[in-house]
C-alpha positions as CSV (number, residue, x, y, z in Angstrom):
1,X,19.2,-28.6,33.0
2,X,18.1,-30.2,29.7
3,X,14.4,-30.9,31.3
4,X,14.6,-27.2,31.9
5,X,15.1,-26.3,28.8
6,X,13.7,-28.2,26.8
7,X,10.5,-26.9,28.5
8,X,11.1,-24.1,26.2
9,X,10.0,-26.0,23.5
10,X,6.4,-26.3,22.0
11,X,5.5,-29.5,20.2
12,X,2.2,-30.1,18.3
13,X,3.4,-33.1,16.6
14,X,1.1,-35.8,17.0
15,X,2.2,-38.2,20.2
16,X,1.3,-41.3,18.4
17,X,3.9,-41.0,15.9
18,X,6.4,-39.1,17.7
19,X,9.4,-41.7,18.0
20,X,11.9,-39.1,19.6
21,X,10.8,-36.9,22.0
22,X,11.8,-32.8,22.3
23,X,13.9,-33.7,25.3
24,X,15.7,-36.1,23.9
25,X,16.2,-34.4,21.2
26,X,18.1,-31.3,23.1
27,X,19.8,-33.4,25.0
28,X,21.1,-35.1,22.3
29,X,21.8,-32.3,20.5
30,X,23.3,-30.2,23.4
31,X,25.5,-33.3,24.1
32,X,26.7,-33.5,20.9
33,X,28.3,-30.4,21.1
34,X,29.8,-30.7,24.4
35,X,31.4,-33.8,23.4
36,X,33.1,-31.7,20.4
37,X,29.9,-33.0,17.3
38,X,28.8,-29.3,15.7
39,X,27.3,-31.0,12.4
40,X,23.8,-32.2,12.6
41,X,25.4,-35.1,9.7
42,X,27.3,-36.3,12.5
43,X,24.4,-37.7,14.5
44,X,23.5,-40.2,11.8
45,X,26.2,-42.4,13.3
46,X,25.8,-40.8,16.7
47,X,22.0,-41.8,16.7
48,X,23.5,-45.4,17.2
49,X,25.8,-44.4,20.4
50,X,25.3,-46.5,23.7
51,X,26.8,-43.7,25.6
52,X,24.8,-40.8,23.6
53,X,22.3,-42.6,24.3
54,X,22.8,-42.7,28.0
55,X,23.1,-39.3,28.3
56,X,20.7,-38.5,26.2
57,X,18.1,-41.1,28.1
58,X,17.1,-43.4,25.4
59,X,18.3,-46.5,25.4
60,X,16.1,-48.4,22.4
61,X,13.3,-47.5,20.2
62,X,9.7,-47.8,20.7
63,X,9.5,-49.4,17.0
64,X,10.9,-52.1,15.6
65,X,13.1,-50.3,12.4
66,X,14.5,-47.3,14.7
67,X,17.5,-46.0,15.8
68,X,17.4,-45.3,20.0
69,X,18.5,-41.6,19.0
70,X,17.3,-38.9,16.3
71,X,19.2,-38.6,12.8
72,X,20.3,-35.3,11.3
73,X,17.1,-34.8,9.4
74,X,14.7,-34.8,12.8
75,X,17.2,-32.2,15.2
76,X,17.1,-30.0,11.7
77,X,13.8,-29.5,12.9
78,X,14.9,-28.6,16.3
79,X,17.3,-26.7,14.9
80,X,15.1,-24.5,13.0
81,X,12.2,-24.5,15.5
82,X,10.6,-21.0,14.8
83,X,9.9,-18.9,17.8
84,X,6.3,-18.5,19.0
85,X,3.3,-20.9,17.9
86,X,3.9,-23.7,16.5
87,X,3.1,-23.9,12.5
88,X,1.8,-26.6,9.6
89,X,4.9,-26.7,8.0
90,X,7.0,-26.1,11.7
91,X,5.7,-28.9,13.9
92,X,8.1,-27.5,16.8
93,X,8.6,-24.1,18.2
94,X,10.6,-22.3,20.4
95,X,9.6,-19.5,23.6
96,X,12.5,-17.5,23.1
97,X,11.9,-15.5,26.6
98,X,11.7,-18.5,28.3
99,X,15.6,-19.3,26.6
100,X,16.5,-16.0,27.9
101,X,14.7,-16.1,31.4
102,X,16.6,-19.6,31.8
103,X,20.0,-18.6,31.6
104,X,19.3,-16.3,34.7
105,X,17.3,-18.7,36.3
106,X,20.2,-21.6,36.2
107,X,22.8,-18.7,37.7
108,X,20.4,-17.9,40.8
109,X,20.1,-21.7,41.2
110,X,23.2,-22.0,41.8
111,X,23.5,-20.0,44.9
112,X,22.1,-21.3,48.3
113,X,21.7,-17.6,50.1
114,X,21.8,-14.5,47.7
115,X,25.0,-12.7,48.1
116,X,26.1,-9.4,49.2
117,X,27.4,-8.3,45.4
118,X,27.7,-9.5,42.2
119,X,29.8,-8.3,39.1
120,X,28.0,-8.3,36.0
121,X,30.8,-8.0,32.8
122,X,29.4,-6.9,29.0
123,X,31.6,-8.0,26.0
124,X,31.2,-7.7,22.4
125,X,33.0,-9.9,19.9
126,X,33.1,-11.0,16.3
127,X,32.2,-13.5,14.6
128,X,33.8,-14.0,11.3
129,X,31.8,-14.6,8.2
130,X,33.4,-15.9,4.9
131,X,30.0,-16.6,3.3
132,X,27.0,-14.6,1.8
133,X,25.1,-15.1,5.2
134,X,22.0,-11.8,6.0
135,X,23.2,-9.3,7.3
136,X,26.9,-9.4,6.6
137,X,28.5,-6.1,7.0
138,X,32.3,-4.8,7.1
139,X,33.9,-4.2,9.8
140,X,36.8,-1.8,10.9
141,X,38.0,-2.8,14.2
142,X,38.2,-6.6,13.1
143,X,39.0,-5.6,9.7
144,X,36.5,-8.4,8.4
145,X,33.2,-9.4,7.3
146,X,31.5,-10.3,10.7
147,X,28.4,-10.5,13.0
148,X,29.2,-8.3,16.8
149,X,27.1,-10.8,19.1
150,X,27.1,-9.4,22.5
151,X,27.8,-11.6,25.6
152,X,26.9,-11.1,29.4
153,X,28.5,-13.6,31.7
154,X,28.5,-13.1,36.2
155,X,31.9,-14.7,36.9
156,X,31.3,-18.4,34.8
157,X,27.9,-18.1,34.2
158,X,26.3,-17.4,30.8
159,X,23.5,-14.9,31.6
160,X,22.6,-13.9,28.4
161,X,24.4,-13.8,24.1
162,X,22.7,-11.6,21.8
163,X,23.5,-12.5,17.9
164,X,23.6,-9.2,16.2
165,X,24.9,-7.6,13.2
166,X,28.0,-5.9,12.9
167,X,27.1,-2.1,11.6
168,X,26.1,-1.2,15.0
169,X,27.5,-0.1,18.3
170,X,29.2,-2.2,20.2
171,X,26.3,-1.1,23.1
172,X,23.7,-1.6,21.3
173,X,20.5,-3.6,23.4
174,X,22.9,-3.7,26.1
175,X,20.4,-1.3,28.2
176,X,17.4,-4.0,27.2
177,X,19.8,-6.7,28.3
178,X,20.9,-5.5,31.6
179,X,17.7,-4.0,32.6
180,X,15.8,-7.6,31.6
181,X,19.2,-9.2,33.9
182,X,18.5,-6.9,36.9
183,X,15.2,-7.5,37.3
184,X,14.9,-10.7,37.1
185,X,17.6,-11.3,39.6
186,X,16.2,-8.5,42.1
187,X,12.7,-10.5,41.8
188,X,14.8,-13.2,43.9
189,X,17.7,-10.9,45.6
190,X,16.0,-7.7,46.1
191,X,19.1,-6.5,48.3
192,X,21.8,-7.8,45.9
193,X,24.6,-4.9,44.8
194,X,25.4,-5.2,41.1
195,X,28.4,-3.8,39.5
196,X,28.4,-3.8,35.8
197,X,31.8,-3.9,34.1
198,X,32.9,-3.2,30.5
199,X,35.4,-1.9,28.2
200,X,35.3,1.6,26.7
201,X,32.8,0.4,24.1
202,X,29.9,0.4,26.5
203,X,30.9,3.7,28.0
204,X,28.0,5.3,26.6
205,X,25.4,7.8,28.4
206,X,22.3,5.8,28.0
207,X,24.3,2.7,29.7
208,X,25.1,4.9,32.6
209,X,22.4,7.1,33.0
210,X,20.0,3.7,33.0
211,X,22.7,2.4,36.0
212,X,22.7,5.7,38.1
213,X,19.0,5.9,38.0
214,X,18.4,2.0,38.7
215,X,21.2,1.7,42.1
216,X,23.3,-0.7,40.2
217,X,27.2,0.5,39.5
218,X,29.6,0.6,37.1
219,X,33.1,0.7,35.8
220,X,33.9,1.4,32.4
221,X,36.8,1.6,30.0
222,X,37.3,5.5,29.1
223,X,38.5,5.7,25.2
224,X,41.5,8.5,25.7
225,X,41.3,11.7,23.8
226,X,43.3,15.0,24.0
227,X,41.3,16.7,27.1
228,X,41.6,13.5,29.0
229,X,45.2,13.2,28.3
230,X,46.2,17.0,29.3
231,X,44.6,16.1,33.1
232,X,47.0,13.5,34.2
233,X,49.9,14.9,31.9
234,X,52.0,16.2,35.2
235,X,51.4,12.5,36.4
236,X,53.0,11.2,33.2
237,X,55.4,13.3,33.5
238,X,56.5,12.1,36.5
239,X,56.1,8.4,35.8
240,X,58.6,9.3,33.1
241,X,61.1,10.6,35.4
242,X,60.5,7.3,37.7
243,X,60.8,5.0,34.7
244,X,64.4,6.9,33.5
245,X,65.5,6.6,37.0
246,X,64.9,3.0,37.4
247,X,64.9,1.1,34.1
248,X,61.1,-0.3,34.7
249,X,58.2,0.6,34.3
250,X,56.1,3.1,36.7
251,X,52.4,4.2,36.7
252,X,50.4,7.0,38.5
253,X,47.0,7.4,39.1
254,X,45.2,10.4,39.2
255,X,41.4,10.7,40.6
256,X,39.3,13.6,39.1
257,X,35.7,14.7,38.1
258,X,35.2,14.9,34.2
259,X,32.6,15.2,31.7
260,X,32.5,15.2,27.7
261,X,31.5,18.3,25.8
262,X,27.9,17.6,24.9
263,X,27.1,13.7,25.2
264,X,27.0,13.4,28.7
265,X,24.4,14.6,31.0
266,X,26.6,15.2,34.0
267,X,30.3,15.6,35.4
268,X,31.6,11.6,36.7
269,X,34.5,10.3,38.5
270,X,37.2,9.2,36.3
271,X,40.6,7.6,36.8
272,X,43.3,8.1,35.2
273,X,46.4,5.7,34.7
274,X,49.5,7.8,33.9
275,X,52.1,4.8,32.5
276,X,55.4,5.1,31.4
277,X,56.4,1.7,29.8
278,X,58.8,0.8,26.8
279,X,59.9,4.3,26.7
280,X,56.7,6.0,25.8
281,X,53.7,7.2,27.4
282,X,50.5,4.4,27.7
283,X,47.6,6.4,29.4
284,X,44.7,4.3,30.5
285,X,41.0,6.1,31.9
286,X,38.0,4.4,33.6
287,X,35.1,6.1,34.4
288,X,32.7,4.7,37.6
289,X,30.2,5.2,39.7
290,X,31.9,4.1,42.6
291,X,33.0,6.7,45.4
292,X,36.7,7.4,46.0
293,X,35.5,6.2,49.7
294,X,35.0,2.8,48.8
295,X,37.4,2.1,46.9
296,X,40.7,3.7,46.3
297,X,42.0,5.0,42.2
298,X,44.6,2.2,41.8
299,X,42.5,-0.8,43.6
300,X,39.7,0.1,41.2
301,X,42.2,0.4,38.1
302,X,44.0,-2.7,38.9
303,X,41.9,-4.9,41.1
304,X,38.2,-4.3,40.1
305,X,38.4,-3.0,35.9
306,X,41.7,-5.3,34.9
307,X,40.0,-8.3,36.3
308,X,37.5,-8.5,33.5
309,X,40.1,-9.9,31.1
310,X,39.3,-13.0,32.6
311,X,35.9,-12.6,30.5
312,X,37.9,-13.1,27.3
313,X,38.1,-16.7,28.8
314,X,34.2,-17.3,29.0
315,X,34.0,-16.5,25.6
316,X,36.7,-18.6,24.1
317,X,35.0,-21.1,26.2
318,X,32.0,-20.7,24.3
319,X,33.5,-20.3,20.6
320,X,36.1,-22.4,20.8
321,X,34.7,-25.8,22.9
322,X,30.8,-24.7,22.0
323,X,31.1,-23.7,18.6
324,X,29.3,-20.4,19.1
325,X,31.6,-18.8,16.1
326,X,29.5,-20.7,13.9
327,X,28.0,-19.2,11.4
328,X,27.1,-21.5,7.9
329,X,23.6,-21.0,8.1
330,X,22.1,-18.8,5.5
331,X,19.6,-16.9,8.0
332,X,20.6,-15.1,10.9
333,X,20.1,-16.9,14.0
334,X,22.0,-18.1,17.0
335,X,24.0,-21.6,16.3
């Protein structure tokens, strides 16, 4: 994997003089992180590591005078390897497609046959700023300063994280991303299914009108307004009465045909959770392209859409052990 990428380097340094080669350098650097090292300043101690430098494949030197790994002042220069040619002043430089095609890549990999369906889930999250870093914006939902990266993982697997700023939808690239996704993986699985999953922030026409046109399917959250309400309001109504009668909770679902006033292009299935809990009313909506059919209103509600909590997961995993929350650069660019 670090071969691999690293391969999305360029380096027009001079082989003579290079002491510490680009793959040594990511692995190092990727390591580093893994092991729980964010600060380049740590690897001038780290650059002396026997087990660093096992993993990173450098035992010794080449010259007499060196450490067997790279200090903090040579991965800065990994670290802010432009993307595209390399330069006089920028020695290494980064393909940023190939980054992008590689994530993909490494999930198809894994798989020995290409399977029958995969679920594709679209989150967007914040990133806290406390600094003066470009493009810092406001904002409301988070009620802080903040960048809105968005993420797009198939079950564990990292297949793409877009740094972006925060005055913006939540949805915005996503039709870029997933269209860039799906064809690279139907270049290997022509015949996969793909359902794309997300929360009411990516319920937006473009999204679904690119999915309906391009066979892959979707389930979105459905952010409730008054018109949605009023069509399952006998079905809350009668969750209440169930709820009074036993002391618990009790849900309903209703399955109907809906469309927005203007924004959408065309009427879609819909599914409405009628809930009674804590003695008020807590109505839930997806909207989908799957057909009643296949798959029944509270199987999709509860079994299919709910699941994708487990998304919140992947990226903790990724801010919280990989330090992707980081932001202390002055520039905006992925950590």
């Amino acid at each position: 994997m670090i071969r691999r990428f690293a391969e999305c380097f360029r380096d027009a340094r001079s082989p003579e003089r290079v002491e510490h080669e680009v793959a040594t350098l990511v692995g190092q650097r990727v390591f580093g992180i893994a092991l729980g090292y964010e600060d380049l300043i740590d690897h001038d101690r780290l650059r002396h590591d026997p087990v660093l430098a096992v993993l990173a494949g450098k035992l010794e030197a080449r010259r007499t005078g060196c450490a067997p790994l790279a200090g903090k002042s040579t991965l800065n220069r990994l670290e802010h390897a432009p993307a595209g040619e390399p330069s006089r002043y920028h020695r290494i430089s980064h393909d940023a497609l190939a980054i992008e095609t590689l994530f993909v890549d490494l999930f198809l990999d894994a798989h020995r046959s290409a399977p029958r369906q995969i679920l594709i889930d679209l989150d967007a999250t914040d990133v806290p700023l406390h600094g003066h870093q470009e493009g810092r914006f406001f904002h409301g939902y988070y009620d802080a300063y903040c960048y809105l990266p968005l993420y797009v993982f198939c079950g564990r697997h990292l297949l793409a994280a877009k740094l972006r700023r925060s005055n913006i939808d939540a949805s915005a690239g996503a039709v870029e991303e997933i269209a860039r996704i799906v064809r690279q993986i139907r270049t290997r699985w022509p015949r996969v299914r793909i359902l794309l999953r997300a929360d009411s922030g990516f319920a937006r026409e473009a999204l679904m009108a690119w999915c309906e046109h391009n066979r892959v399917d979707f389930v979105f959250g459905l952010a409730r307004n008054p018109r949605l309400v009023e069509e399952i309001f006998i079905d809350l109504a009668w969750a209440e009465e169930e709820a009074v009668k036993t002391g618990k909770p009790a849900r309903r679902f209703k399955d109907f045909r809906w469309s927005t006033l203007d924004s959408w292009s065309r009427r879609r299935r819909v599914i409405g959770k009628a809930e009674w809990t804590g003695g008020e009313a807590n109505p839930r909506f997806v909207v989908t392209s799957l057909r009643p059919r296949e798959v029944s209103a509270r199987h999709l509600y509860e079994q299919i859409y709910c699941a994708r909590g487990d998304m919140e997961n992947r990226i903790k995993e990724c801010q919280g052990d990989l330090f992707a929350d980081r932001a202390s650069a002055a520039t905006m660019r992925a950590n």
